[in-house]
N, C-alpha and C positions, 0 to 999 in steps of 0.2 A: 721431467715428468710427462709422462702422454694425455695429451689433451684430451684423447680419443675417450677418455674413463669418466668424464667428465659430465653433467647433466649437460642438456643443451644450454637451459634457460641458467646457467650457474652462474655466470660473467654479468648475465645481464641483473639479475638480484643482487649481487655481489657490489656492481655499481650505482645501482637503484640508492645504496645507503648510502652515497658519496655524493649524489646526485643535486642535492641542494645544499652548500655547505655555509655555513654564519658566514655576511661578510668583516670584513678585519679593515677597524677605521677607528679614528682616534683624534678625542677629542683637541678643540673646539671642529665641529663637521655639521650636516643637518640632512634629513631625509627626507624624501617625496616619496610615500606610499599610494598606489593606485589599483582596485581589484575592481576587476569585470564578471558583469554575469550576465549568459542570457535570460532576459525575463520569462521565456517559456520552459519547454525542457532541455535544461543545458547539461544533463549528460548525456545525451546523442546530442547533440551540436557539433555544425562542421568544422573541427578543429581546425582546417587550413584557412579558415578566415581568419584565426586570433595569431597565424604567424604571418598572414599577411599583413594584418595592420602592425605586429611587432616590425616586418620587413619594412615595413613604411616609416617608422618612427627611425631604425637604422641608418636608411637610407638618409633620412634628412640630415642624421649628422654626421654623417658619411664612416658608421661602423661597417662591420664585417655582417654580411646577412644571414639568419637561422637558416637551417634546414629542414623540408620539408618532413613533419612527423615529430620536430624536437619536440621535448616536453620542457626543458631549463636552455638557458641560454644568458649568459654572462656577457659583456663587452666594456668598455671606455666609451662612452658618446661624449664627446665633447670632453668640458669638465666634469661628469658624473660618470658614475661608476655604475651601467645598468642591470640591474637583474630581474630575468622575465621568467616566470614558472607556470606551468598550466596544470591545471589538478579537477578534478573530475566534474564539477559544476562551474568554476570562474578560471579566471587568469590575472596573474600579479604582476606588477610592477613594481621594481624601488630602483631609486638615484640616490646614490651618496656623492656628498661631495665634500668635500674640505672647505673650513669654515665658515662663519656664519654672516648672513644676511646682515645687513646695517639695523632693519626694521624687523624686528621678532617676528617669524611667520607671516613671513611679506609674500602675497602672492603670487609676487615675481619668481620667487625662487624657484618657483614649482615651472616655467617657463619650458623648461624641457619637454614638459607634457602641456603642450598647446591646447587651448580648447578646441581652434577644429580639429587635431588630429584627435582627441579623444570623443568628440564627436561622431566621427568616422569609427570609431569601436563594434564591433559585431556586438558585443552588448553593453548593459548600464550599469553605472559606475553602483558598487554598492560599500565601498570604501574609499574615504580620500581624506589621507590625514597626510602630517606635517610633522616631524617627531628634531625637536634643536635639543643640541649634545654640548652643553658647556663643562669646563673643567669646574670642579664645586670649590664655593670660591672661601675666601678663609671665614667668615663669619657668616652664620648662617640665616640672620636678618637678612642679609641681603637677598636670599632665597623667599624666604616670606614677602617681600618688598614684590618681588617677580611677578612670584605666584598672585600677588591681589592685584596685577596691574594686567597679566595674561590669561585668568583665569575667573570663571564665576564661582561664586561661595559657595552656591549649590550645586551640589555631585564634585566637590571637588577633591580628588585623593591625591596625598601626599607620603609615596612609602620608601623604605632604605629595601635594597635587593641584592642579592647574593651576596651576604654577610658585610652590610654597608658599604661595598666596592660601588655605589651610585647610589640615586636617589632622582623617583623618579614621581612625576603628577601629570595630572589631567581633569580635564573636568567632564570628559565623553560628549561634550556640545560641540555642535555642528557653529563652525562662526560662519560668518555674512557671506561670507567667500567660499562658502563650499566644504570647509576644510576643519578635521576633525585636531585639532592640537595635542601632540607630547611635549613637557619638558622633562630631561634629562641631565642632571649635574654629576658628572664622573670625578672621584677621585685621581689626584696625577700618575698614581702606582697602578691604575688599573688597565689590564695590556687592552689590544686591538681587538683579541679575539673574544674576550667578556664582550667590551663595547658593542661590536657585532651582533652578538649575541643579545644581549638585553633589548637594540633596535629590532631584532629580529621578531624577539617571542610577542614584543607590544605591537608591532604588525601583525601577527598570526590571531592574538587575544582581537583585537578589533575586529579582524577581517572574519574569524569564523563564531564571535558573537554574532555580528550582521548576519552571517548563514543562517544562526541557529535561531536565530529572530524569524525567518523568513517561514520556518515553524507555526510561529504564532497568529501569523495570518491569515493559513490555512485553517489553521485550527478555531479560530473568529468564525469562518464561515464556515467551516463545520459544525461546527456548535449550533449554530443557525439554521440550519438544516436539521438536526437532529433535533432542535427545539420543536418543529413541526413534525417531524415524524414521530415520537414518541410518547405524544396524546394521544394519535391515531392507533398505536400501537397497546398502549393502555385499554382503551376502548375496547379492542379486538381480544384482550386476554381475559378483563370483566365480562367480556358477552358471550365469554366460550361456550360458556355451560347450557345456555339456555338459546344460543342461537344456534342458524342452519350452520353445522358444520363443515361439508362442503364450500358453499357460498366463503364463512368465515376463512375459511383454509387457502383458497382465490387471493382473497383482501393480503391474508398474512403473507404471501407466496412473494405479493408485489410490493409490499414494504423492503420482507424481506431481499428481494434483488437490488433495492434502492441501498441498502444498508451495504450492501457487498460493493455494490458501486463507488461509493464513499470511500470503502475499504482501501479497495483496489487505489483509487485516485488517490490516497493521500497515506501510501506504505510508503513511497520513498522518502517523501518530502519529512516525515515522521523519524524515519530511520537516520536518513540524511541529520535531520535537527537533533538526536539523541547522540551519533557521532560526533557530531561539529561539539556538541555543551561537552563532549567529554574531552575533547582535547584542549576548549576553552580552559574546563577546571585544571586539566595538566600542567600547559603552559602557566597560570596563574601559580600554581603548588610549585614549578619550577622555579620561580622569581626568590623564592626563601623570602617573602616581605618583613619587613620592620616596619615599628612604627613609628612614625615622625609627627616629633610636636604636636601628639593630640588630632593630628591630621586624621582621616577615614583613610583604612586599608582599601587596596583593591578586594581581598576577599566581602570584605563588610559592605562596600557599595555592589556586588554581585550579589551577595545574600539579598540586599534589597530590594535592588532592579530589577537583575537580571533574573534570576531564580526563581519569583514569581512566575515569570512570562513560560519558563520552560516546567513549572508546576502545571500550566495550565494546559501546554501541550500534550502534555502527559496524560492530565484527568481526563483531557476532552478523547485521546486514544483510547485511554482507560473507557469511558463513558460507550462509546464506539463499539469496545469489542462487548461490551456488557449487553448491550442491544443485541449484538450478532448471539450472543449467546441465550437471550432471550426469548428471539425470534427463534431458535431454532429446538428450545425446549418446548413452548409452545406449537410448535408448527410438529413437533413429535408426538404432542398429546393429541392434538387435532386430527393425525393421519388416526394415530391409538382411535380415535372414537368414529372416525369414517368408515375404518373397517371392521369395527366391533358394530354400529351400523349396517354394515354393509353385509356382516357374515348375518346377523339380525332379519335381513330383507333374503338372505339369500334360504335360512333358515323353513323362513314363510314362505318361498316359493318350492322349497323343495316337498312342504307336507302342502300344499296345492297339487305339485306333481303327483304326489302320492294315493291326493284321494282321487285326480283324476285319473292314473292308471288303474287305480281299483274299479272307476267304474267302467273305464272303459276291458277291462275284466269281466266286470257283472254283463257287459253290454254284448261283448263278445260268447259268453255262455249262452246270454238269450238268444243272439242272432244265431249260436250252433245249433243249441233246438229246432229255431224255427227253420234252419237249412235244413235239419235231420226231417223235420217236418216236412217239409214240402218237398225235398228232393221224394222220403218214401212214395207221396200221396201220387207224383206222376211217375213212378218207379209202378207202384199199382194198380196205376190204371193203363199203361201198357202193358203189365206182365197179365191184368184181366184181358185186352184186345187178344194178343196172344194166345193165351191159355184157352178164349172161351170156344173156339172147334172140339181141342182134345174136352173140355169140361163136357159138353154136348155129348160126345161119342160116349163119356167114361159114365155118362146119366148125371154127373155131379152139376147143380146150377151154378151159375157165373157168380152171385153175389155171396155164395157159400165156400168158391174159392178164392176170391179177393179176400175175405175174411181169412183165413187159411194163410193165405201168402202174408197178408200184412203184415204181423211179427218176424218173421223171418228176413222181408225186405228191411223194416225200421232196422233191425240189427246187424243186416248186414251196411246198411248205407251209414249207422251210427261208428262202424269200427273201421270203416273205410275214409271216413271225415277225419277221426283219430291218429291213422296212420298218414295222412297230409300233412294233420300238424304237427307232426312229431318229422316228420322230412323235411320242413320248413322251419324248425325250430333249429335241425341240425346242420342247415344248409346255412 
């Protein structure tokens, strides 16, 4: 087939789905789960530090090194079985190894991951659990025995998963040592790539609760924020009516920016938290749980726990965009009444304009008069300088043809003003 027909990006999608695959282990085994995050914004983070510190952990046990730009990377260190994944906010870690520890979640086990090399991590750990894989043993007392010697009473789930091929609990406490514990008892029938699989999804369930937790932090101090903003905001919508609207309109302008600001800052971490709960609830819906001896499901302690914290997330978004929405009904009636205002004022200056173009109308008819006036009066009394010789010769006296010429001048000097204005009007 010619490759040539092919997308660019088609190989690379194609193995994107291959790309993390369950690992395949069988019990008696135990796991060391470790995910990193950076505490600021770790999706622009320099992703060449989190292969550097993997190259360092390699190095120590003398595996094969990543390359630069991997996103997964598998090896053998030692006796564990390493897998490292980097995905869009953290980076994972898991060691499998064959068999188990003398001491149930001994924190030697975890050894592979030193404390200073995780130290040395570009960021903080925000998982770190412990997950032991025994075969389930013939009597099932002997599980209960386990559970009350490994585990606290409270928060503690005990469920059958994918059609009772294991049986798994926790109690989601963090013990003395850092470390979050799974027990897992697998039936003997049940292959490598279940086993895999079942350590896999209670890694991902842990590790993108923690994500989706990191939601509710934000959203703490959101709320906190919005707690003072929307007295002030109240205030401003009660005082619409009867305050300067302008002024009001200023106040609402600068709330409102605050409001966007909030926005802005906390759409990812939002979005982010709304992805992560949902692939939580997936993985969980993927387990098929049973229930065991009266034990609490994992879905049941989620409905409890969890599901409050990401209700609150929600309200306080919800709360958030209610605001923006409010701010900006408000801030639309506001401009409504500036410019109904404003056409109001402009209203009044236009019939100001009007009555003073009227008078300067009236003021202009008088000033023509008195030009018609006074131009005829020295129009007259030169055309008498003039006239008065031939008045003399003709016997007519001087003051009998001033008289005489007068009308004649007024109406000639009245039709020659007219024809100005009319050539100035047209000009």
């Amino acid at each position: 087939m010619d490759r040539n027909l092919d997308h660019p990006l088609r190989t690379t999608l194609v193995n994107e789905l291959h790309a993390r695959p369950s690992p395949r282990i069988k019990a008696p085994c135990h796991a060391v789960y470790l995910a990193f995050k950076d505490p600021g914004e770790a999706a622009a983070r320099d992703r060449d530090l989190d292969v550097a510190h993997l190259t360092g952990l390699a190095a120590r046990h003398g595996g094969p090194k990543p390359a630069r730009g991997d996103s997964h990377y598998s090896a053998t260190l030692g006796r564990h079985h390493v897998v490292w994944e980097s995905h869009t906010e953290f980076v994972s870690y898991t060691a499998l190894a064959e068999g188990l520890p003398p001491q149930p979640f001994d924190p030697a086990s975890a050894a592979i991951f030193s404390t200073d090399w995780q130290q040395g991590a570009p960021g903080k750990r925000v998982t770190a659990a412990m997950v032991r894989i025994e075969p389930l043993p013939g009597h099932l007392s002997e599980i209960d025995t386990k559970l009350a010697d490994w585990f606290s009473r409270d928060g503690l789930t005990a469920f059958w998963v994918l059609d009772r091929s294991a049986l798994v609990a926790s109690d989601f406490r963090i013990d003395p040592d850092g470390w979050m514990r799974f027990a897992v008892f697998v039936r003997p029938e049940t292959g490598a790539g279940r086993t895999g699989r079942i350590i896999q999804r209670l890694c991902e369930i842990e590790t993108y609760r923690a994500m989706s937790m990191l939601g509710l932090g934000r959203a703490r101090l959101l709320s906190a924020r919005l707690n003072g903003l929307e007295p002030e905001l109240a205030a401003m919508v009660d005082g619409m009516e009867n305050g300067p609207a302008e002024a009001t309109l200023h106040r609402l302008l600068s709330v409102s920016s605050r409001l966007e600001t909030l926005a802005t800052q906390s759409a990812f971490r939002f979005g982010a938290t709304r992805a992560y709960e949902a692939i939580v609830m997936d993985r969980v819906n993927a387990l098929r749980e049973e229930r065991y001896g009266g034990k609490q499901l994992l879905s049941e302690f989620m409905t409890r726990r969890y599901d409050p914290a990401m209700r609150t997330v929600t309200s306080t978004q919800a709360r958030l965009s209610q605001m923006l929405e409010r701010t900006g009904r408000a801030g639309e009636l506001l401009r409504t009444r500036v410019e109904v205002d404003r056409s109001a004022q402009n209203q009044l200056l236009l019939e100001s304009m009007d009555r003073r173009a009227e008078m300067q109308l009236r003021l202009q008819h008088t000033v023509e008069g008195l030009s018609v006036v006074a131009i005829s009066y020295y129009a007259v009394g030169l055309l008498g300088y003039l006239a008065a010789p031939l008045a003399g010769a003709a016997g007519i006296d001087k003051p009998v043809l001033m008289a005489l010429a007068t009308p004649l001048v007024v109406g000639l000097v009245w039709m020659g003003l007219r024809r100005l204005k009319a050539a100035i009007q047209k000009s």
